[in-house]
C-alpha positions in Angstrom: 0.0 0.0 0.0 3.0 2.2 0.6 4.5 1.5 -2.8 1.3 2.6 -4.2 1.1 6.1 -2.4 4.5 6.7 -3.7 3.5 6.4 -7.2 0.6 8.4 -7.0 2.3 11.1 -5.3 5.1 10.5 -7.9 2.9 11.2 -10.7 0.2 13.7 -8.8 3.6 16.0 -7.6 5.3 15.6 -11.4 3.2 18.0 -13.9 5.4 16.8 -17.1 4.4 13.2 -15.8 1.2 13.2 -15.5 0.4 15.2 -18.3 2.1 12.7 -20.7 0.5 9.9 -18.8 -2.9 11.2 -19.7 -2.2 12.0 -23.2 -0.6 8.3 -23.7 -4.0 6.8 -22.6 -5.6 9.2 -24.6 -4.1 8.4 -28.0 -4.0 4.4 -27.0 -7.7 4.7 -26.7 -8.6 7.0 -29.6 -6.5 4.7 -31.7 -8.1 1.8 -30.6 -11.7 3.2 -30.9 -10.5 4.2 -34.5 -8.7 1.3 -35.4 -10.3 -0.9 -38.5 -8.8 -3.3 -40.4 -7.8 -1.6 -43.5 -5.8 0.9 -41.6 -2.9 -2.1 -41.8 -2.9 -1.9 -45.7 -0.7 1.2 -45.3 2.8 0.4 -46.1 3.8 1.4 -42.8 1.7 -1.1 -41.0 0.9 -0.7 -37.7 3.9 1.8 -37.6 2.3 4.1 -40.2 -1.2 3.7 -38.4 0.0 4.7 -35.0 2.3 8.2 -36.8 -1.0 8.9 -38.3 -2.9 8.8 -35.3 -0.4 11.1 -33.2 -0.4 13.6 -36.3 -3.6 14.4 -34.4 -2.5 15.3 -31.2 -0.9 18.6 -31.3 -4.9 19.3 -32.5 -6.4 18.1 -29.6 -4.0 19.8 -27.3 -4.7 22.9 -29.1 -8.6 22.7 -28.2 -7.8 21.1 -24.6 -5.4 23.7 -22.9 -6.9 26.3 -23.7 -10.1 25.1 -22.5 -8.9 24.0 -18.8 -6.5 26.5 -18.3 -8.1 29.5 -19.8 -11.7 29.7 -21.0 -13.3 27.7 -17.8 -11.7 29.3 -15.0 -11.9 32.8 -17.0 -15.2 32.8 -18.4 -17.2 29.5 -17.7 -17.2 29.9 -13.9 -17.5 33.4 -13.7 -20.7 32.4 -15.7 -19.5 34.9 -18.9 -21.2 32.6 -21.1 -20.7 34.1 -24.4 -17.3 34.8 -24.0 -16.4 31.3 -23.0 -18.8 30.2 -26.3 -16.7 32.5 -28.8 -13.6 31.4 -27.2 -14.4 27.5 -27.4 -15.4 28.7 -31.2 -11.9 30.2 -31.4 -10.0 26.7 -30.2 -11.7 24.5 -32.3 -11.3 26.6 -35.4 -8.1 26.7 -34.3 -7.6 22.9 -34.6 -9.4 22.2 -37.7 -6.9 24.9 -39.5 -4.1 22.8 -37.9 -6.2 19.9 -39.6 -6.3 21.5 -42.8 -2.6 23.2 -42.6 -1.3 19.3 -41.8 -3.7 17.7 -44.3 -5.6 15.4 -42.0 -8.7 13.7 -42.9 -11.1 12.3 -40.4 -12.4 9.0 -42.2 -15.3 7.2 -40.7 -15.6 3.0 -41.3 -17.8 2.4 -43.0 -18.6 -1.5 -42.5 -20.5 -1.9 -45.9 -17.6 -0.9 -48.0 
């Protein structure tokens, strides 16, 4: 039980830590939510799936930053409403020109095909 409280306190203590501890389980479940079948007739593989995956990160940090560590606390729980809205509009246009600049696609499966 000790052991235990050391490692949480390791990673609750260590903000570079548990940052990229959340953002590892992030992208190892968005890639397996995403993950179908012809994504290994890439010629990278699995290797090539997995780069194409984390080309979409830097996005999603784009719209998540900014969203915990400015538009809540500034707007959202001071109950500015509209400001928090047009800022929230802001992040995410921010992330699909990111998108667009990097030439990502979001595919769906379709299981038909």
């Amino acid at each position: 039980m000790q052991k235990q409280n050391k490692i949480l306190d390791l990673i609750m203590n260590n903000w570079l830590l548990r940052h990229s501890l959340f953002w590892i389980c992030f992208e190892i479940y968005f890639m397996a939510g995403m993950f179908k079948p012809a994504d290994l007739e890439n010629p990278l593989g699995l290797t090539g799936y997995i780069i194409q995956n984390l080309e979409f990160l830097p996005g999603f940090m784009m719209v998540v930053y900014p969203l915990l560590y400015f538009l809540i606390p500034k707007f959202l729980i001071k109950k500015k409403f509209i400001l928090f809205v047009i800022g929230y509009a802001a992040t995410i246009l921010a992330a699909f020109y990111y998108a667009d600049l990097m030439k990502l696609n979001f595919t769906v499966y379709d299981p038909r095909a």
